[in-house]
C-alpha positions in Angstrom: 76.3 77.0 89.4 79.9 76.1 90.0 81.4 76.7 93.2 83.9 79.3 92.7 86.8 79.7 95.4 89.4 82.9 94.6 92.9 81.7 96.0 96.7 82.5 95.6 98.9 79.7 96.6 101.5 81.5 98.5 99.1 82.1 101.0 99.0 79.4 103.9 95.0 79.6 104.7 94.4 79.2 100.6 96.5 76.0 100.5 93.8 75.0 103.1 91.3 75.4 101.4 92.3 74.1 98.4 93.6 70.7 99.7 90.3 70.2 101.5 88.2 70.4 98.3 90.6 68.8 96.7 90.7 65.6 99.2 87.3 65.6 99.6 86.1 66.1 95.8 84.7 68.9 95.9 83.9 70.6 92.3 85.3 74.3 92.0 86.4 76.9 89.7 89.7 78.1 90.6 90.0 82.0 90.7 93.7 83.0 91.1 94.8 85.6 92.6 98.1 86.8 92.9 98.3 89.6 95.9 102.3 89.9 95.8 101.3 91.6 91.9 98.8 93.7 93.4 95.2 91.5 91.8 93.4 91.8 95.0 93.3 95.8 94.7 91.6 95.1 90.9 88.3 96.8 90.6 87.0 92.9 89.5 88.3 91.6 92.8 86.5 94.4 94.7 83.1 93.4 93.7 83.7 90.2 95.2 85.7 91.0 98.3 85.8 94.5 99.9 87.9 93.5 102.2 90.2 92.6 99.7 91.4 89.1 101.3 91.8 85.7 99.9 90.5 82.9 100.3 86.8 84.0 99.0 84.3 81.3 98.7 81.5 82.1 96.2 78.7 79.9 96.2 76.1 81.2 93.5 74.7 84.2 95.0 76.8 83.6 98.5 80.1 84.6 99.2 82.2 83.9 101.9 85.5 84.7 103.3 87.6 83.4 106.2 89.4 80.2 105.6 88.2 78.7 109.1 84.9 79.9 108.1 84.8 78.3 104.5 86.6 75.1 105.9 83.3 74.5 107.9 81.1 75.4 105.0 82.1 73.3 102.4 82.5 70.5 105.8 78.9 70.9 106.3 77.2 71.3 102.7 79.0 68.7 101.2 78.8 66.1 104.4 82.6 65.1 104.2 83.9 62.6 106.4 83.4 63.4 110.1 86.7 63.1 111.4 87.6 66.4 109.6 85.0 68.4 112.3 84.0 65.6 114.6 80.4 65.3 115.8 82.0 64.2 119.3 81.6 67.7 121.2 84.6 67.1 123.2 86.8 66.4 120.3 85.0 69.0 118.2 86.2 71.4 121.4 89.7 70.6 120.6 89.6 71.2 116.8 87.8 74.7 117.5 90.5 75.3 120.4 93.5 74.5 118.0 92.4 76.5 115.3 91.6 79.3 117.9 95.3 78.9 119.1 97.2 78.9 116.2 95.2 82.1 114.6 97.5 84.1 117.1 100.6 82.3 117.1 101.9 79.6 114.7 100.6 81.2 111.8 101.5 85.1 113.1 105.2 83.3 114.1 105.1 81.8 110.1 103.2 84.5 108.0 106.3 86.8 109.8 109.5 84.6 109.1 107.8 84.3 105.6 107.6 88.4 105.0 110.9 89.0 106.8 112.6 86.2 104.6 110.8 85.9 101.6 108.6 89.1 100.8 110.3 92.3 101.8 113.5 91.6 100.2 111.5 91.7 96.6 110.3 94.9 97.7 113.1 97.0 99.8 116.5 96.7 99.2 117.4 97.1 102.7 118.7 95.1 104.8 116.8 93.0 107.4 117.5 93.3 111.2 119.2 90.4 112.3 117.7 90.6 116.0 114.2 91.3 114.1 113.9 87.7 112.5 116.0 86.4 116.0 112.7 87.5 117.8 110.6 85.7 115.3 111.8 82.4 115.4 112.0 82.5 118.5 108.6 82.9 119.2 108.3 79.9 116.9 110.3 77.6 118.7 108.4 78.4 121.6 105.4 77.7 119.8 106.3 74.9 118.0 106.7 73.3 121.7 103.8 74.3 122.9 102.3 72.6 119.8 103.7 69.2 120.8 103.4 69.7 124.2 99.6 70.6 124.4 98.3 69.5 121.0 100.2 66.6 119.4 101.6 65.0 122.4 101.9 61.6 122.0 98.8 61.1 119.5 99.2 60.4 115.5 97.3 63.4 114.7 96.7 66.7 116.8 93.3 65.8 118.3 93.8 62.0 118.3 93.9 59.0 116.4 92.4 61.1 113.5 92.9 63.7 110.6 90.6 67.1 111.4 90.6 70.1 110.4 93.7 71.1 112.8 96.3 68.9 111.1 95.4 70.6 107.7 95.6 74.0 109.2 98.6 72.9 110.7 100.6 71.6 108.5 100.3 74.3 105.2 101.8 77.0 108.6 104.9 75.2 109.1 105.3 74.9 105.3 105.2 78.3 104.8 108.2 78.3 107.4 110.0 75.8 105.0 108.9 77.7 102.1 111.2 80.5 103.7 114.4 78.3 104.2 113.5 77.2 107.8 114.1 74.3 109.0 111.1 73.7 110.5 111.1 70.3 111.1 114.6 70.3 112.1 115.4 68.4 115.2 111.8 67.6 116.0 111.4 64.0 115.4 107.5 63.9 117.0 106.9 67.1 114.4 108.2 65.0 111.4 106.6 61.6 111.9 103.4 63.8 112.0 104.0 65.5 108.9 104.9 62.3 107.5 101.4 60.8 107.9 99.6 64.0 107.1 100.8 63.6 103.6 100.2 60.4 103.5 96.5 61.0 104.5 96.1 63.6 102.0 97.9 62.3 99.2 101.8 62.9 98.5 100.9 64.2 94.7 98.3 66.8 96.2 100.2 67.6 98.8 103.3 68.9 96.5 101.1 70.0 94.0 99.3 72.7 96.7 103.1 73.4 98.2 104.9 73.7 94.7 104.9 77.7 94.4 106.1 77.8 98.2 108.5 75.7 97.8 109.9 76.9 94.5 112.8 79.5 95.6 114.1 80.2 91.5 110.2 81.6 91.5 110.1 83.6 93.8 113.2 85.1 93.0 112.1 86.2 89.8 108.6 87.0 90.9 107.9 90.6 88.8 106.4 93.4 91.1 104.2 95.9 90.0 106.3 99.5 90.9 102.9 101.4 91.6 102.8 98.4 94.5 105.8 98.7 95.8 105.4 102.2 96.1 102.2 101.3 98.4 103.6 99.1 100.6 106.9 100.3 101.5 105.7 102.2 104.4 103.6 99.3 105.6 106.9 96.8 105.1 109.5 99.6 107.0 107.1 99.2 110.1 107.4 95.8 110.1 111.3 95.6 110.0 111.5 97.8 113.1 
């Protein structure tokens, strides 16, 4: 049976997921799923996923979700190359740590500049707080440091001499950040050399193919929301911009 992984390419741990098979040849069924139309509250998608999340991994009778979680999987059942999860313990450590880390900050800092910029303008027309996405960024900044301070330091990739697991995690984060207008790279010449060679690693075509929608403003723009959802997440969007 075909593996069978339910994605929606706007969404930072999907890209993931996708690149990795991708890279790694891994033969899957694609299952999109657009959540900014509402497709994860379909009755279909419920069967799959209560939770109501993406990515889902569905192996035959299996399913999974939680991109760290299905990273690991498909790592493990289909034996790719070690230096994605490292059998060293030490340097496995510092993948897990990362990935640990950046669960609470770079991709909070991102996911937020990305709603605040990007999302809840489709849904409210209301303007956003300029001291609300002030206090974002700069908790990116901060971050961003402390990523090249404790992480990347002076290493080509994040846990050494090596792509893991961390640099893919990584970099689809501060993409989403570009895929919001922000410059994320911008006066970080250690950050950009990085980025540099993980798309080289991974492959320049795959890498724009997974970051096209992201990166695509015009779509966005004229992205059509279903009413009945906007309707359901205004409240849930309001909290956010206070």
């Amino acid at each position: 049976m075909v593996l069978e992984l339910y994605l929606d390419m706007l969404s930072q741990p999907c890209r993931a997921v996708y690149i990795f098979a991708k890279k790694n040849n891994i033969a899957f069924m694609m299952k999109n799923i657009e959540m900014l139309k509402g497709q994860q509250f379909s009755e279909d998608f419920n069967k799959v996923n209560i939770l109501r999340k993406v990515p889902v991994l569905k192996d035959g009778d299996f399913t999974l979700e939680e991109s760290t979680a299905i990273l690991l999987y498909l790592s493990r059942k289909y034996n790719t190359p070690s230096h994605w999860y490292p059998p060293d313990m030490k340097k496995r450590g510092r993948v897990d740590e990362f990935l640990a880390w950046q669960q609470s900050t770079i991709h909070v800092s991102c996911s937020k500049i990305f709603w605040l910029k990007v999302v809840i303008p489709m849904f409210i027309n209301q303007q956003l707080p300029p001291e609300k996405l002030h206090d974002v960024t700069e908790d990116l900044t901060t971050n961003l440091q402390k990523l090249e301070d404790k992480f990347l330091r002076d290493q080509p990739f994040l846990i050494g001499t090596e792509i893991s697991l961390a640099d893919l995690v990584a970099i689809v984060e501060l993409m989403q950040c570009m895929g919001a207008g922000w410059e994320t790279f911008e006066g970080r010449p250690k950050l950009q050399e990085w980025r540099k060679r993980v798309e080289v690693f991974l492959g320049k075509e795959l890498f724009a193919e997974a970051h096209a929608r992201i990166l695509n403003n015009q779509e966005m723009r004229n992205m059509t929301i279903d009413p009945s959802l906007k309707v359901q997440l205004k409240p849930f969007l309001l909290k956010m911009m206070k």
